[in-house]
N, C-alpha and C positions, 0 to 999 in steps of 0.2 A: 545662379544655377550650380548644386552640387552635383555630385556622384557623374564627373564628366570621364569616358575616356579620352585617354590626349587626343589629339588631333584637331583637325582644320573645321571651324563653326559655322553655319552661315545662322545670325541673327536677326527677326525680323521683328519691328515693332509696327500695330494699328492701332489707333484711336479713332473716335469716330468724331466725323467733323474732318481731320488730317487724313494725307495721303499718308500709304503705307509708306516705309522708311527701313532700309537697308543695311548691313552693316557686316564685317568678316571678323573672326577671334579665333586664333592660333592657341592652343590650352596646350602645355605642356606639363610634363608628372610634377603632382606639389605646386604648381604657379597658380595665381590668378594671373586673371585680365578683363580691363577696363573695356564696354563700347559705349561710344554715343552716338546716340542716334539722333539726328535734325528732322523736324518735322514740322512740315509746311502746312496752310490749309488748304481745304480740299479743294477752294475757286480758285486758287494757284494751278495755271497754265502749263509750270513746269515745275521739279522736287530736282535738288541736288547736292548730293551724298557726297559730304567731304571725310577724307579719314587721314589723319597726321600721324604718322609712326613717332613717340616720344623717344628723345635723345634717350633720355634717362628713366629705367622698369621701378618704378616706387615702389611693386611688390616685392623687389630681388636684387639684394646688394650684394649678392657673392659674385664670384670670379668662377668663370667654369663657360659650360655650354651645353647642345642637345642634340642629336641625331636622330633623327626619325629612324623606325624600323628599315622603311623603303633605300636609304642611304646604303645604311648599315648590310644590306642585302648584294648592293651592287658592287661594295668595294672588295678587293680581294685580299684580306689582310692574311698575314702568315695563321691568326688565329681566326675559325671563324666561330667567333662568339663575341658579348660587348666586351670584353677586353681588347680587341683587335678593333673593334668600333672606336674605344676614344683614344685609343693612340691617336687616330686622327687629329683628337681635338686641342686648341690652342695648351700649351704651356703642360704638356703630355711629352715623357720622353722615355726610351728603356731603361731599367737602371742596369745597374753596372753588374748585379746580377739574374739580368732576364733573358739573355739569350738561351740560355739553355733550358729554358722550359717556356721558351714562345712563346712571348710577350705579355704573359700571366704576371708578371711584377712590376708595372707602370711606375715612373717615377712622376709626380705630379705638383707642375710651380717647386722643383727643387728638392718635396719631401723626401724621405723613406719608403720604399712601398709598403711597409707594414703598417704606413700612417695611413692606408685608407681601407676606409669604410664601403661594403657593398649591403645595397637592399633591393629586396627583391620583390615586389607587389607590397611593400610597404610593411615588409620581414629584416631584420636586420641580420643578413648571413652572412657576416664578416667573419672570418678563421681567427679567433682569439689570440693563435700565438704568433702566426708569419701574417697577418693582415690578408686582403683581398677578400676571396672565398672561393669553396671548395663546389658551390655550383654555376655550373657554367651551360648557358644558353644559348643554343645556336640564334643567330640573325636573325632567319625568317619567322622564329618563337617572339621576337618582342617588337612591340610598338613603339616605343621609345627607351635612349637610353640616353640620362642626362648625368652631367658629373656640375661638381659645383665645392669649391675649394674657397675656404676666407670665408669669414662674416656667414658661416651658415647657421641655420636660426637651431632650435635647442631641443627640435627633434630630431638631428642630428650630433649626438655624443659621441664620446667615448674615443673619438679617433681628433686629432690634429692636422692630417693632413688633407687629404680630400672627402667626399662622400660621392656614391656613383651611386643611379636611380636607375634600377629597370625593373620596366612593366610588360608584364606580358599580355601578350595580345588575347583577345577577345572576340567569342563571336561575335554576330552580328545580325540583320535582317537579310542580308544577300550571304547566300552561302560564297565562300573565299579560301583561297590553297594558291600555296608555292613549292613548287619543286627545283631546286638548285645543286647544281654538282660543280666539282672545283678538281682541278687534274693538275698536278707538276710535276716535272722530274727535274732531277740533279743536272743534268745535261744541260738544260733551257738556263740555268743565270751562269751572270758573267765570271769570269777566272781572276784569279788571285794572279800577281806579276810574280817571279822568284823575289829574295829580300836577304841578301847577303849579308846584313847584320844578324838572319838569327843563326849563322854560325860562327860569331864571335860573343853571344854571351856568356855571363860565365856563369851563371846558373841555367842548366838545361839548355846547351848549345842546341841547334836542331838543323836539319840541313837547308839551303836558303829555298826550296821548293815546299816546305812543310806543309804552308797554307793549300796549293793545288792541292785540287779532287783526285781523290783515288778513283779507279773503276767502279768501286760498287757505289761511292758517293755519284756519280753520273746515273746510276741506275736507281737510286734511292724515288720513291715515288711519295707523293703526299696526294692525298685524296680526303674528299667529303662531300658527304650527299645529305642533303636536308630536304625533308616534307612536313608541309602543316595541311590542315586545310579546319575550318569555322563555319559555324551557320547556325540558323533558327532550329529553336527544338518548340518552343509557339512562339510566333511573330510578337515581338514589343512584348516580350514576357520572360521569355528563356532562352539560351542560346550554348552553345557549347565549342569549343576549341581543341583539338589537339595537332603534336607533331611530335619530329621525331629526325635526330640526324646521328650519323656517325663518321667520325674524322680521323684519320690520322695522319700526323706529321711526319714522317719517314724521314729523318734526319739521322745523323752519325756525332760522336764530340772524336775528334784525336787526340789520344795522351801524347806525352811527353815522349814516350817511346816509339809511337809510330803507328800503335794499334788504332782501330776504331774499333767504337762504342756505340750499340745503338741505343740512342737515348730519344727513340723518338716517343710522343705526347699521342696518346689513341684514349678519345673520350667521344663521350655517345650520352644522350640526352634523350629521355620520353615523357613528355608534355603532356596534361590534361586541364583541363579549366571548365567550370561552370560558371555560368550567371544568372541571377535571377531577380527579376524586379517586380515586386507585386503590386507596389505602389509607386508614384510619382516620389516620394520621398523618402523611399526605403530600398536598398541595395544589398543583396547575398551574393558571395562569391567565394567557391572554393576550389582550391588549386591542386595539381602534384606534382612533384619532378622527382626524377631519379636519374642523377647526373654521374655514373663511373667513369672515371680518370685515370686510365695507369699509363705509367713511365717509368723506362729505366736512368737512375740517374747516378752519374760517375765524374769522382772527382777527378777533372781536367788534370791539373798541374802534378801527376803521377805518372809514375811505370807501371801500376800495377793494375791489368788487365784484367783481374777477378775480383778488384774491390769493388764494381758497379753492383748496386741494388735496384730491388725493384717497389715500387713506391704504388700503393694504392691511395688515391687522393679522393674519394668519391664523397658527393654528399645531395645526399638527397633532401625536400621539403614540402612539406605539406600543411598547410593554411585551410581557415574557412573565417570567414570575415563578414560582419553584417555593419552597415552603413544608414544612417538616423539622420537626415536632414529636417531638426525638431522646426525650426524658423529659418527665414534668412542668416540671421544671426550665430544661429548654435546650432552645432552640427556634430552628432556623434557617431566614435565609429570603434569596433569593437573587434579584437583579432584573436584569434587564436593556432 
C-alpha cells in the first residue's frame, strides 16, 4: 500500500474458505513496514494472531528516531516547533551556539548544526549557508517529525550530518482542530547562585551576581498560541487542513557591561493543505506556509549596547505534488 499518511494501521486480510485475520502497522514518514498475517481455516474452532516486533528494521539502518505530532504537542519545549521536538530525541544536543536563538541550531550525534538537513512534505528547505531552515512549524501543524542521522539512503544529500522529516498534517474523514497556548514568565525558573570567580577574570571581570535576573528579566514573558483544525471537503475524495500560531520568546542576552538586550525569537506560521485522491492509486497534494521570524540579535561578549541588529529570518513554501502508484513495484511521484 502506497500514498500512506504516517500513522497507526489497522490491517485486515479474508479469503475465503479462512477466517478473517488481523494485524497492526505503525507507517512512519519514508519507512515501510512488513505484516503477516496467519490464516487458519474456517472449521477451525479458534484463529490466533501472533505479532513479533523484529529486533532489527531491515527497511532502516540509520541512527535517529520519530515523534508523533500528538508528542510533539504535549511537551513544552522552549521552541514550540519540530526543532524543540527533537531536542528530545536520542543523541540531540544544543550546540554551543544555540542558546541564543532557542534551540534553532541542534547539534546532532556530535555534528555541526549546519550539517543538517530539513524537509518539509518531501521539499528539501534546508538554509544553504547556516544549515537547519528558515521554516518553522508549530507542533500541532505536523503529524510526524522524524530525524535520522548515518547510513541515510541517497534521497537524503547534500548534508553529512543529520536529515529531519516533517510532514504536515492532513485532513481527514472526521473533521479535527487543536487549540494550544503556552504562558511563562521570567520569575517561574530557578536562580543563578553569586560566582566569585567572575570578578577575578581577566578578560571582562564582571561582578560575582552577573548571572541573576534583573527585574525586567523576572517580568519577561513567553507566550504561544496555536490553532489548526481539518476535515472532509467530499468524504474519501478531498480533504483540506489549515492552522496558524504565534510565539514569542520574551528573553534578554546581558553584555559584558551590564546592559540587556532584547533578543527575543517572535515567529508566527499560516498553514494551508489540500488533498486529493481521485483514484485508488493516484494522490494530489498541495501546500502553503508562510513562516516570519524576527529577532534581535547581539553580540554577547561586548559593551556596546547599540551594535544589536535586527534580523528577518522568514521563509516561506509552497508545493503541489502528484503521487503514481503505477504497480506494486513502481511508484511515481512528482513535485513541484
Amino acid at each position: 500500500f502506497a500514498l500512506l499518511v504516517p500513522g497507526s494501521y489497522a490491517v485486515k486480510g479474508n479469503l475465503e474458505g479462512f477466517r478473517t485475520a488481523d494485524g497492526q502497522a505503525q507507517v512512519s514518514a519514508g519507512g515501510k513496514v512488513e505484516v503477516d498475517l496467519k490464516m487458519v481455516l474456517g472449521t477451525e474452532e479458534s484463529i490466533t494472531v501472533t505479532s513479533e516486533a523484529p529486533m532489527v528494521d531491515k527497511f532502516n539502518v540509520t541512527a535517529g528516531g520519530s515523534l508523533t505530532g500528538e508528542v510533539g504537542t504535549q511537551m513544552a519545549g522552549t521552541t514550540r516547533s519540530y526543532y524543540g521536538v527533537i531536542n528530545m530525541l536520542p543523541g540531540v544536543t544544543n550546540d554551543s551556539d544555540n542558546r541564543d536563538i532557542q534551540e534553532m541550531r541542534p547539534s546532532v550525534n556530535g555534528g555541526h548544526f549546519a550539517d543538517q538537513g530539513v524537509y518539509i512534505d518531501g521539499v528539501d528547505t534546508t538554509f544553504s549557508r547556516l544549515g537547519g531552515s528558515r521554516v518553522i512549524l508549530p507542533t500541532t501543524a505536523t503529524t510526524e517529525v522524524s530525524m535520522e542521522a548515518g547510513g541515510a539512503g541517497a534521497e537524503y544529500g547534500r548534508v553529512v550530518g543529520s536529515s529531519t522529516n516533517v510532514i504536515i498534517k492532513s485532513g481527514t474523514n472526521q473533521f479535527h482542530g487543536d487549540l494550544v497556548g503556552e504562558y511563562a514568565k521570567g520569575s517561574w525558573f530557578g536562580e543563578y547562585d553569586d560566582r566569585a570567580i567572575l570578578e577575578t577574570l581577566q578578560v571582562g571581570p564582571a561582578p560575582r551576581d552577573f548571572f541573576k535576573r534583573k527585574p525586567e528579566e523576572d517580568d519577561q514573558e513567553s507566550e504561544s498560541l496555536e490553532a489548526s483544525i481539518g476535515g472532509p471537503i467530499v468524504r474519501d475524495k478531498a480533504w483540506f487542513f489549515a492552522a496558524y500560531n504565534d510565539s514569542t520568546t520574551g528573553n534578554y542576552d546581558q553584555l559584558i557591561s551590564g546592559v540587556l538586550i532584547d533578543s527575543s525569537v517572535e515567529f508566527s506560521a499560516k498553514i494551508a493543505k489540500l488533498n486529493f485522491q481521485p483514484g485508488t492509486s493516484h494522490q494530489i497534494a498541495a501546500s502553503w506556509v508562510e513562516s516570519p521570524v524576527r529577532r534581535n540579535y547581539a553580540h554577547v561578549p561586548q559593551y556596546d549596547e547599540w551594535g544589536h541588529t535586527p534580523h528577518d529570518l522568514s521563509g516561506d513554501l509552497a508545493s503541489l505534488s502528484w503521487n503514481f502508484s503505477i504497480s506494486s513495484d513502481l511508484f511515481l511521484e512528482t513535485k513541484l
